[in-house]
C-alpha positions in Angstrom: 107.2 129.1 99.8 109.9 131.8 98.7 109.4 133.5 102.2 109.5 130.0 104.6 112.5 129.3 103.1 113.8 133.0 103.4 112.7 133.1 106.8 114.8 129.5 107.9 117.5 131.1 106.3 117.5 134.3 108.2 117.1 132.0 111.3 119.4 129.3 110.7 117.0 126.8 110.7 117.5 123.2 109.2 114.3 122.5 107.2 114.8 118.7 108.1 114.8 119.5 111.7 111.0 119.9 113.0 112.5 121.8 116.2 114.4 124.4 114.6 112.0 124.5 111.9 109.7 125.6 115.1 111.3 127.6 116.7 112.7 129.4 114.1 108.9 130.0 112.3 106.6 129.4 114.9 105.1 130.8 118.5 105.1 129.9 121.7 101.4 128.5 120.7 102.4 126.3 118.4 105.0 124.4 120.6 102.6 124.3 123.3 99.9 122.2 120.8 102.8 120.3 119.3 103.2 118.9 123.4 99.6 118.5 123.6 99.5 116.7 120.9 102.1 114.5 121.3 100.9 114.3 125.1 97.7 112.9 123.6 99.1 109.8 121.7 101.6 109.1 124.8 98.2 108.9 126.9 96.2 107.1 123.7 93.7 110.0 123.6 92.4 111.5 120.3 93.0 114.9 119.0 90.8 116.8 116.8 92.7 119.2 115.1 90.9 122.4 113.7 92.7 124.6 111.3 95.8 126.0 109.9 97.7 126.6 113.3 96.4 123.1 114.7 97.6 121.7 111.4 100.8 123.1 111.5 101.6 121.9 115.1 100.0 118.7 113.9 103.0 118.4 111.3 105.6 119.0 113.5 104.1 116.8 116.2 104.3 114.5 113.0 107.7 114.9 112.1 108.8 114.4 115.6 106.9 111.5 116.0 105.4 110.0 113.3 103.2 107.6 115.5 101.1 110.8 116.3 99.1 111.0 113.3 97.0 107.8 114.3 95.8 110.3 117.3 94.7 112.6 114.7 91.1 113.5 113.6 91.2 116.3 110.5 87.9 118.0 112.1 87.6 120.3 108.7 89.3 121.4 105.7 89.9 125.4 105.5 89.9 127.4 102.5 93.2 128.5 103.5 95.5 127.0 100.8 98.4 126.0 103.2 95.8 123.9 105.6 94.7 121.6 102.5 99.0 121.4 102.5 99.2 120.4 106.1 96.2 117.5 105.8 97.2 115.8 102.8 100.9 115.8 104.2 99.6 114.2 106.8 97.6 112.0 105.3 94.5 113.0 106.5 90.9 113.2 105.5 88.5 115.5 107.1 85.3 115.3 108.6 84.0 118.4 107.0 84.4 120.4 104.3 82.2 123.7 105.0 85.0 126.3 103.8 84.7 127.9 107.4 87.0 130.6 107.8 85.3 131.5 111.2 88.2 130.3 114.3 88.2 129.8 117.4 87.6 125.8 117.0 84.4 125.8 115.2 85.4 123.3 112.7 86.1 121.3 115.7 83.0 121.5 117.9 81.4 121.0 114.8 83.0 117.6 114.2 82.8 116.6 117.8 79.4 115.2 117.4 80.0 113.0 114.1 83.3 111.6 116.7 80.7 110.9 119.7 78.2 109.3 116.8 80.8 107.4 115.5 82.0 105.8 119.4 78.7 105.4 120.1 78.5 103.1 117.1 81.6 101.4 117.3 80.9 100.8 121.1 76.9 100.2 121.3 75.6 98.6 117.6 74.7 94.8 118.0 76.3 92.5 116.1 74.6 90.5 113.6 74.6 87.6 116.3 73.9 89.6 119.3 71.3 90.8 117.1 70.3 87.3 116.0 70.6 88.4 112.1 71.0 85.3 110.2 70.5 84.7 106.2 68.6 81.5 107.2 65.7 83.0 105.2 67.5 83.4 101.6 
């Protein structure tokens, strides 16, 4: 923590501003997922996030606006100590917990088919009437 705050300082960045805080600490990566991201919950479309970087653009995208989160989908927690930071700030739970440390969004294609299982029952399970369940038998 010593050297995020050491690190605004030299930059004379305003930890309460998520912009400065950006640009002063992050890359050109980062801002471009914070616009995805917020692009996504403009448009209503989910984002499964994957990560420490994701989770960190995920925050800002947060404190920008906080209406982004409900886009969100935690697709794993890392064993990186400062991702476990990022989720519960945000609030969220994830999908997985496999302590993957491998990258390159395989927490996320991972998760991607507990997301389609989940649509698919939200979208295609009978009800108990369409089904024609009834307690009629108790």
């Amino acid at each position: 923590m010593a050297a995020v705050g050491r690190a605004l300082e030299v930059n004379r960045a305003d930890a309460s501003d998520p912009l400065g805080v950006l640009a002063a600490l992050g890359g050109f990566e980062i801002a471009l997922l914070v616009g995805v991201i917020l692009g996504c919950r403009a448009e209503r479309v989910p984002v499964v996030l994957d990560g420490f970087i994701t989770g960190a653009a995920a925050l800002v995208a947060a404190r920008l606006e906080p209406a982004a989160v409900e886009a969100m989908i935690a697709a794993h927690r890392s064993p990186e100590p400062g991702h476990a930071l990022l989720l519960d700030e945000l609030g969220l739970e994830p999908l997985l917990d496999l302590r993957l440390r491998l990258g390159e969004g395989t927490g996320a294609a991972l998760a991607l088919p507990i997301v389609r299982g989940a649509l698919a029952l939200l979208n295609e399970m009978a009800s108990f009437d369409e089904a024609g369940v009834t307690d009629a038998g108790r």
